[in-house]
N, C-alpha and C positions, 0 to 999 in steps of 0.2 A: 305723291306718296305711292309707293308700290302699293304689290296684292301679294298673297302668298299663293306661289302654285301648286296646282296638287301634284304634279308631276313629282318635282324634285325637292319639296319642302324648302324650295328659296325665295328669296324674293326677286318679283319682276316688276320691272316696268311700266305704267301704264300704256296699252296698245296705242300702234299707230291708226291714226285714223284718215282711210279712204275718201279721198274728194270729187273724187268722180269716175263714170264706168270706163273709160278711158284707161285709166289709172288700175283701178280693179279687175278688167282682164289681162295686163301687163302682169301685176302683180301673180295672178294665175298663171301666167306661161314663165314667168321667171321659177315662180314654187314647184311647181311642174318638173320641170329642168332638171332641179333641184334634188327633189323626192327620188326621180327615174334611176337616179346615179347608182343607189345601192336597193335598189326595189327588191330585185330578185335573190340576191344572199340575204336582208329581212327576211323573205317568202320563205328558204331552204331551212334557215336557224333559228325561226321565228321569233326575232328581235323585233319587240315593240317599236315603233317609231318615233318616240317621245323627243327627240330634239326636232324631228319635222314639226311635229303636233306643235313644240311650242312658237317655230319657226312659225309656222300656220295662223295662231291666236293672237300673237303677236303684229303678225300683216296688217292687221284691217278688217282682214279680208270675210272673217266670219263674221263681222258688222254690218255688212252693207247691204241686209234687207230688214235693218230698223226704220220703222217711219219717220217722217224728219221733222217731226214734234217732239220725238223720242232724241233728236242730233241725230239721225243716220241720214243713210243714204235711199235707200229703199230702191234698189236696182229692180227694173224690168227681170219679169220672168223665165223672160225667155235667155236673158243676160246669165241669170242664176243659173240655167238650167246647164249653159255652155261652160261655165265658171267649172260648175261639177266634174263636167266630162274634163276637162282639161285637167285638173289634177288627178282624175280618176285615171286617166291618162299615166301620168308619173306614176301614179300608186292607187291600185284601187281599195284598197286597205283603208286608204288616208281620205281617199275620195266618199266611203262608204261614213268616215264619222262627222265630214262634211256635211254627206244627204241627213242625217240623223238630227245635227245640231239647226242645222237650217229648220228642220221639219218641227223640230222641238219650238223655235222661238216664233213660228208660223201661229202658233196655240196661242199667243200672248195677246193678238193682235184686237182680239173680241174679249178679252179679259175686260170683267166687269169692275174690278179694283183697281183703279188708276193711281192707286199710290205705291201696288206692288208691282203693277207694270212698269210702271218708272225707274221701280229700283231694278227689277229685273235685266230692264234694256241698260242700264247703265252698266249693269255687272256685265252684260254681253258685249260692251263697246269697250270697258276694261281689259277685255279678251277671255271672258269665261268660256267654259263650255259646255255645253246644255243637251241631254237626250229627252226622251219620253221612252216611258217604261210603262205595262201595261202590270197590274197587279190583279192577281184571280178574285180577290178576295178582301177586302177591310173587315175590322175588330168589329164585332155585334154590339160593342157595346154603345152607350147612346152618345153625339154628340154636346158637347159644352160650347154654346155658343158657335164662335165660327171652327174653334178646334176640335179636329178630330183624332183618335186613334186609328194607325189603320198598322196592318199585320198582313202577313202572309209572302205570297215569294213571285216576282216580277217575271214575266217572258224575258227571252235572252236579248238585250240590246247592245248591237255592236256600239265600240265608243265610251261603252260604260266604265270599264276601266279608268280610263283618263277622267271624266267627266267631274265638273265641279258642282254641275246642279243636275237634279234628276224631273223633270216632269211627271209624277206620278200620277197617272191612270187609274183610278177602281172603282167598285162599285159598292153600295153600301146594305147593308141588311133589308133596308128597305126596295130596293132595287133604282137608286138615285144613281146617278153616275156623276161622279167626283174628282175633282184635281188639284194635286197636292202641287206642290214647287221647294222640296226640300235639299240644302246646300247635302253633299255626300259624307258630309264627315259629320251628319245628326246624331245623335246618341242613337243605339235602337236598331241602325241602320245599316246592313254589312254588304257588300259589292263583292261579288263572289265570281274567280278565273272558272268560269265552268267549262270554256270554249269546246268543242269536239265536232269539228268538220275537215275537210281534206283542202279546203280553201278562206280564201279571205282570213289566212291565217295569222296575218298583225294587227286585226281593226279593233281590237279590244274588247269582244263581244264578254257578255257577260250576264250573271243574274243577280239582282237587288233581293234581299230579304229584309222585310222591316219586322223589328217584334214592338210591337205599341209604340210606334214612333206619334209622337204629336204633332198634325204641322197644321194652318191654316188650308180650312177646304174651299173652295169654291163649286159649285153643280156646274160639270162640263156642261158648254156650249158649241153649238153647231157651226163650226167653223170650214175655211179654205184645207185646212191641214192634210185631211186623207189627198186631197187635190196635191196638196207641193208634193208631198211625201212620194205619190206616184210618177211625180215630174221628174223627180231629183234620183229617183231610184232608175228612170230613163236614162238620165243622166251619167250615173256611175259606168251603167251597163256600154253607153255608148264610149264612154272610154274606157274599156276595156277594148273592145273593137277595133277601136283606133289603137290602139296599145299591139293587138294582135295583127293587124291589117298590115301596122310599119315592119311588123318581120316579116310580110311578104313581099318586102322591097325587093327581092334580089332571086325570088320565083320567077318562073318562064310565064308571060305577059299574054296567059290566057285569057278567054273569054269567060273562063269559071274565079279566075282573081278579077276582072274588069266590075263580074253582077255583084262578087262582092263588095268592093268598093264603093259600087254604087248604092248596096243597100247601105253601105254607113251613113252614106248624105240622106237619103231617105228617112234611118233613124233620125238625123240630126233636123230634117227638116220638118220633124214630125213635135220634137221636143218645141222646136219654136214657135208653130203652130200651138201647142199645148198652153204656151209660156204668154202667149198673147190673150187666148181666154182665161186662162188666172188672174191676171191685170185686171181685167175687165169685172169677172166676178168679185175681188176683192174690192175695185173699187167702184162696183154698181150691184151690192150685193143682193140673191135672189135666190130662189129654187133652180130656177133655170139656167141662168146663169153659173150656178157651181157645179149642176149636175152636165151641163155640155163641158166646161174646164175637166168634169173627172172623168168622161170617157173617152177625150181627145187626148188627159195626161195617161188613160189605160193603155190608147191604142198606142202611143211612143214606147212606152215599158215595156210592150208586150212586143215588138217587133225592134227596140236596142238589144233586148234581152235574148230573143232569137238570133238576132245578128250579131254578138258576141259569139255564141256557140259556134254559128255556121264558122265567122272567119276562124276563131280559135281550131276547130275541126280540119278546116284547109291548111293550119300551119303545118299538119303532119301526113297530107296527103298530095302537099305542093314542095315542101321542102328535103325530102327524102330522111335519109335515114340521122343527118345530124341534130333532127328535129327534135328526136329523141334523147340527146345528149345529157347527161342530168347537167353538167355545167350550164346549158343556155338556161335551161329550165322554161321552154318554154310551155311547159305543159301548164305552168301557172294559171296561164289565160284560161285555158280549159277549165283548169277548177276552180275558177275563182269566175269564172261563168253559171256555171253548172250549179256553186251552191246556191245562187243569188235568184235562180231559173225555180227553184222550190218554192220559194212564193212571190212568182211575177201571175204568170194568168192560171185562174182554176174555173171549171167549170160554174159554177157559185158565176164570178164575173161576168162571163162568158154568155151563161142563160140572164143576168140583169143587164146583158148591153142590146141582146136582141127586146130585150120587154122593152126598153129604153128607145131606139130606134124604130119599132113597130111601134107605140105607141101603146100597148100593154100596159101602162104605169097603173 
């Protein structure tokens, strides 16, 4: 039996399902291929990507870090983290509700309800698609059992548009910290185009507002999430790079194109490095263990993130004046750098990685 999609109010198909990582980065360089064809008139007209999205959902491919208890696949980290870059690559738009949905179904893994985990992962291997959205605020008033009211209005999450489930985030009167899992079309519930940036102009950012939605709560738990979430957000950045870096194919074969180059492997060897302590911490979990996966996934983000800008920078200081063309458009890279660079590293980070490495803790 089909599902109904949110996309286009039709029915689809049950997803294909990925048999091994083999398989799942083919599938990535084929979607990839695919997406790049019309990236850039998306970018200019800002037309949704919604036949990729359901291209995407469809794949597999947003299945294959379910556990395989769950029937998935539960690809290596460091797998996932490449998976990213490479459609971020085609599309960093598409790549961007990728990192989001991944990051979302990360949360599921330490869920203490194992009958809503079940259902959850199931709806995710039918090809649903899942954010996390962070809400200022829940209803005061008091909970009924496991249901709660919760009200107020979500941070902006790219993806949300499209999205069939929302992960919701909040906190409650008492100061508990709570997470809802409501389908998008709750009563209550309104998903709102609020976007306003100069980049990442197709990713479907957007803001949830609930007014007394009811959903079942659970008291968030301390999980790997902040860890993928900074892998996968690596991830995007470094396919941009790589997005930006291939239009300096046909630059004079300086030694200021070469450092670039080389910082992309860098990025990328930094993600996989990241990708192997998350393994490790998910599957030997610890203090120690998640706090080394989060500032090995800081230090990728924080140097893919840089090195998008720098090569995107170079397009127009190595290319000359066609650089500028509004037809190539490549200035895309640039802003769709740029916006993503607003919250990669802030000083906050920065003073807790030196406490973290001196021993300060």
């Amino acid at each position: 039996m089909g599902t109904v999609s949110r996309f286009h109010d039709r029915t689809r198909p049950p997803a294909h399902r990925i048999e091994s990582e083999e398989e799942a980065i083919a599938t990535a360089r084929r979607l990839a291929a695919d997406f790049a064809l019309q990236a850039s008139e998306r970018d200019i007209n800002r037309v949704f990507p919604r036949a990729e999205l359901d291209a995407l959902f469809q794949s597999g491919l947003t299945a294959v870090t379910i556990p395989p208890e769950h029937e998935g696949l539960d690809v290596a980290n460091a797998l996932l983290g490449e998976i990213v870059a490479i459609i971020a690559e085609g599309d960093s738009s598409i790549g961007e509700c990728l990192e989001q949905h991944f990051t979302a179904l990360e949360g599921l893994r330490n869920e203490p309800d194992d009958e809503r985990k079940a259902l959850l992962f199931a709806r995710a291997l039918a090809g649903d698609h899942f954010v996390a959205a962070t809400f200022a605020e829940t209803s005061a008033e008091s909970p009924v059992g496991r249901h709660y009211p919760l009200s107020g209005r979500s941070s902006r999450v790219p993806g949300i548009l499209f999205a069939d489930w929302i992960a919701a985030d909040a906190v409650d009167a008492q100061g508990q910290s709570l997470r809802f899992y409501l389908p998008c079309e709750t009563p209550g519930l309104q998903i709102i185009d609020d976007w306003d940036g100069f980049g990442q102009r197709t990713n479907g950012a957007g803001t949830a507002v609930a007014h007394d939605v009811t959903g079942n709560r659970e008291a968030a738990r301390h999980t790997t999430g902040p860890v993928l979430a900074a892998l996968l957000h690596a991830g995007t950045d470094l396919g941009i790079a790589r997005a930006a870096l291939a239009n300096l194919r046909d630059a004079p074969r300086t030694a200021a194109v070469g450092k670039l180059a080389l910082s992309v492997q860098a990025a990328a060897a930094l993600v996989e490095s990241a990708g192997t302590k998350l393994d490790f911490a998910q599957v030997s979990p610890s203090t120690a263990a998640t706090e080394a996966a989060f500032f090995s996934a800081s230090a990728a983000k924080v140097m893919a993130s840089r090195t998008a800008l720098d090569v995107a920078n170079a397009l127009f200081e190595s290319s000359g004046n066609d650089a500028t063309s509004i037809g190539r458009n490549l200035d895309r890279h640039w802003r769709n750098a740029r916006i993503r660079t607003n919250a990669t590293a802030t000083d906050h980070l920065y003073r807790t990685a030196a406490a973290y490495y001196f021993g300060d803790n």
